[in-house]
TORKOLSE-418150 format. One record per residue: residue in one letter; x, y, z of N, C-alpha, C, O in turn. Coordinates in steps of 0.02 Angstrom, whole numbers, plus 32768, in hexadecimal, padded with zeros to 4 digits. Layout:
AXYZXYZXYZXYZ
...
This chain:
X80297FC48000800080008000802B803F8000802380727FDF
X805A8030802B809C8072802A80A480817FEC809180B97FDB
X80C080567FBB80D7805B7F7480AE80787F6280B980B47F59
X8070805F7F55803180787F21803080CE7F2F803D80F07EFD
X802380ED7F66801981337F85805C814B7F6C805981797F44
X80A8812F7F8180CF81587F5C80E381597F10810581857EF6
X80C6811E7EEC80D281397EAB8098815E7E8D8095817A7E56
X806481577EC18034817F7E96804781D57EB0803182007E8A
X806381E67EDF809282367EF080C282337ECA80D6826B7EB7
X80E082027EB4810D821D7E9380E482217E3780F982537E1B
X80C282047E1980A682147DFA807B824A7DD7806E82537D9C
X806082797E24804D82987E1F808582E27E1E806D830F7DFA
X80BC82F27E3A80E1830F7E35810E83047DEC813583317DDE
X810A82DC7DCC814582E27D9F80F782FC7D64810883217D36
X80B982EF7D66808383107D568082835D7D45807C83787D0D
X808B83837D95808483AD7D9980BF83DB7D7880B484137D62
X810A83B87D79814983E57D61812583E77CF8812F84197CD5
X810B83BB7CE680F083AF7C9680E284007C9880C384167CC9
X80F984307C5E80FA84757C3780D984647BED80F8843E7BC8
X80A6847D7BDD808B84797B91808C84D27B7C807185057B92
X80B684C17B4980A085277B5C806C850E7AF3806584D97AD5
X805585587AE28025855A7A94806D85927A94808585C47AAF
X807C85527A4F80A485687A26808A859C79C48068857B799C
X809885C879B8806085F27991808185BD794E80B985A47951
X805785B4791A8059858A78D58059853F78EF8038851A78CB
X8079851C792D806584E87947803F84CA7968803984907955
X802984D379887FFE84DB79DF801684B27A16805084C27A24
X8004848E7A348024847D7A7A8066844D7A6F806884157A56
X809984767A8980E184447A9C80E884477ADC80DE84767B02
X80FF84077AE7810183F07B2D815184057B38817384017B05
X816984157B6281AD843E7B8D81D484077BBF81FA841A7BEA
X81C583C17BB381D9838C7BE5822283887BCD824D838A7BF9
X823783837B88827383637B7682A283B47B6382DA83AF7B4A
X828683F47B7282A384137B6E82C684327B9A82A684357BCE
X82FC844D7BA08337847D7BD4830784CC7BB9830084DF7B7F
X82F584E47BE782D585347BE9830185487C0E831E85257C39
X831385AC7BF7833685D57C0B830185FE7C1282DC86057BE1
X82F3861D7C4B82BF86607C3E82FA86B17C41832086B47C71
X82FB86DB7C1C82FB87077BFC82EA873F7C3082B0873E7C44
X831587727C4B82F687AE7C66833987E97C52837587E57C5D
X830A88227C2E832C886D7C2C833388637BE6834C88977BCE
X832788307BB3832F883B7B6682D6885C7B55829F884C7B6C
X82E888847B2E82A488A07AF6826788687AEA822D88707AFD
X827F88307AC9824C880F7AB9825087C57AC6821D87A47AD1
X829D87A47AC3829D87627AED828487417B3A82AA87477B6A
X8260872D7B3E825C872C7B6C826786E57B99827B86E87BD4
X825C86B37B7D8272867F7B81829586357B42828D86347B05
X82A986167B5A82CB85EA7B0B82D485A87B2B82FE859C7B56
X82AB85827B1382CB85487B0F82C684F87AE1829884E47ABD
X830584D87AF0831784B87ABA831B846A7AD0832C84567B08
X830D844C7AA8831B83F07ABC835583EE7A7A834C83FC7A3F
X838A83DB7A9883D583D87A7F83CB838F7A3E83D983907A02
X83B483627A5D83A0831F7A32837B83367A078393832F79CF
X833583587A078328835079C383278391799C830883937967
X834A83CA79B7837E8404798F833184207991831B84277958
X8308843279C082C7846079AD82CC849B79F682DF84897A2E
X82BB84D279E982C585097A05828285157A0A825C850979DB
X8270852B7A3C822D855E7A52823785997A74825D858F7AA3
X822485D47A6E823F86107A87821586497A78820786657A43
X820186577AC781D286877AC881DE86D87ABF820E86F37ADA
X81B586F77A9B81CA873D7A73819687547A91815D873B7A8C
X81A887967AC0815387CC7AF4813487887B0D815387647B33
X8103877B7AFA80C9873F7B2680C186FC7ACF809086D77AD4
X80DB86F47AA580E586C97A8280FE86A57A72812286B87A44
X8109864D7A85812986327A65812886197A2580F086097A11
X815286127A038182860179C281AD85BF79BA81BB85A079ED
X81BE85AC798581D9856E797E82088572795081F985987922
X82448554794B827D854C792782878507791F828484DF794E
X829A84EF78C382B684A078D182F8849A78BC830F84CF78A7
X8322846478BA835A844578A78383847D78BD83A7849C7896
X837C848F790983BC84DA791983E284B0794F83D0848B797D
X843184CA7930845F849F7957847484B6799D846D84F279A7
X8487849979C5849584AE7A0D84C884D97A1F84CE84EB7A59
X850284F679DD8524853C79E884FB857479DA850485AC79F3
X84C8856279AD84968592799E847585C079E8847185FB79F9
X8461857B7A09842E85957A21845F85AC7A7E844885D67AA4
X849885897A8B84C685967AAD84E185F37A9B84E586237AC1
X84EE85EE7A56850086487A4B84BD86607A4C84C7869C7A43
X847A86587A52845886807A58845086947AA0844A86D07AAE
X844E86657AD0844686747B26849086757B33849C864E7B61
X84C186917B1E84FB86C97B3D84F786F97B0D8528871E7B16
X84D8870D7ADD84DD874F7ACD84C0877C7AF5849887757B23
X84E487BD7AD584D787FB7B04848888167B048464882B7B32
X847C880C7AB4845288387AA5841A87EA7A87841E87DC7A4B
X83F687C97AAC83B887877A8A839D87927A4C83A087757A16
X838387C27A62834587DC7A1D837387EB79F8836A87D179C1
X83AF881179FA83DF880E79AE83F887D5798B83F287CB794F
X841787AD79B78430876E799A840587487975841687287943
X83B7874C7996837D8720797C8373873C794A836D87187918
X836E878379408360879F78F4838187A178CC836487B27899
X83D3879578C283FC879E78A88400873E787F83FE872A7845
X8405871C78C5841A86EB78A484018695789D84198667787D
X83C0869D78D0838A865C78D28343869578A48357868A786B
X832C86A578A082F586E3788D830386F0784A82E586DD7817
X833287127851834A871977F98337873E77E28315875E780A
X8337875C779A83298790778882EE875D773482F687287715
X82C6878A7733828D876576F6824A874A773D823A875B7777
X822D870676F581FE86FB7724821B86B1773A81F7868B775A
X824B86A5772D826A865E775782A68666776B82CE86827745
X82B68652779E8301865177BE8311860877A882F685DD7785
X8365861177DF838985D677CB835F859C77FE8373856377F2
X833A859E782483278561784982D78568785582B985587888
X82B8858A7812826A858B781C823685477814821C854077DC
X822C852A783381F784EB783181D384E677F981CA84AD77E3
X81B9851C77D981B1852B779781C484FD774481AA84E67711
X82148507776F824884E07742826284A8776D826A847A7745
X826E849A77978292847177B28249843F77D2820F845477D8
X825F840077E0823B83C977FB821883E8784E824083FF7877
X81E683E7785A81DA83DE78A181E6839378B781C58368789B
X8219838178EB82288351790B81E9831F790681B683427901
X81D982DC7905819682C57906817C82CA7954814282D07967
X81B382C7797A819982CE79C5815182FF79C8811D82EA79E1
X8156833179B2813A837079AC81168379798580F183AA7987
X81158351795780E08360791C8097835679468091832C7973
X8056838F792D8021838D793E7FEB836279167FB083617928
């Protein structure tokens, strides 16, 4: 009976840590397999985060999240030590046109994630 009560607490806690944030052009990604950085004193980054295995980035811009695919882990490593977030992101995941170098658009969404 001990067992049963603690795996069902522990069940319920590893429950409660589960993050789904609405991702905009995707809709719900789940945040379990990802490393999150939250973001304070940049313009518009505000948070970023990435699951290293399957090279997909999520990263919140004001109150929106966004999605990036096939972005490699210096990518997204030089984006959370730059000085300036929102520059690096516009300069060099963002891109200039209507597709960047790692827009889902063009690149595969991981199947994990596919909706």
């Amino acid at each position: 009976m001990r067992f049963i009560v603690l795996s069902a607490l522990a069940l319920l806690c590893h429950t409660a840590n589960a993050e789904t944030v609405q991702v905009k052009y995707q809709g719900p990604v789940s945040l379990d397999a990802f490393t999150c950085t939250d973001v304070h004193g940049d313009s518009n980054v505000n948070r970023i985060c990435y699951d290293q295995k399957e090279r997909y980035m999520v990263i919140k811009l004001n109150k929106t999240y966004y999605h990036y695919c096939e972005i490699d882990g210096a990518t997204v490593a030089a984006l959370q030590a730059a000085r300036s977030k929102n520059q690096f992101f516009q300069t060099n995941i963002r891109g200039s046109g209507s597709n960047g170098p790692f827009d889902c658009r063009t690149h595969p969404i991981p199947r994990k994630y596919r909706n």
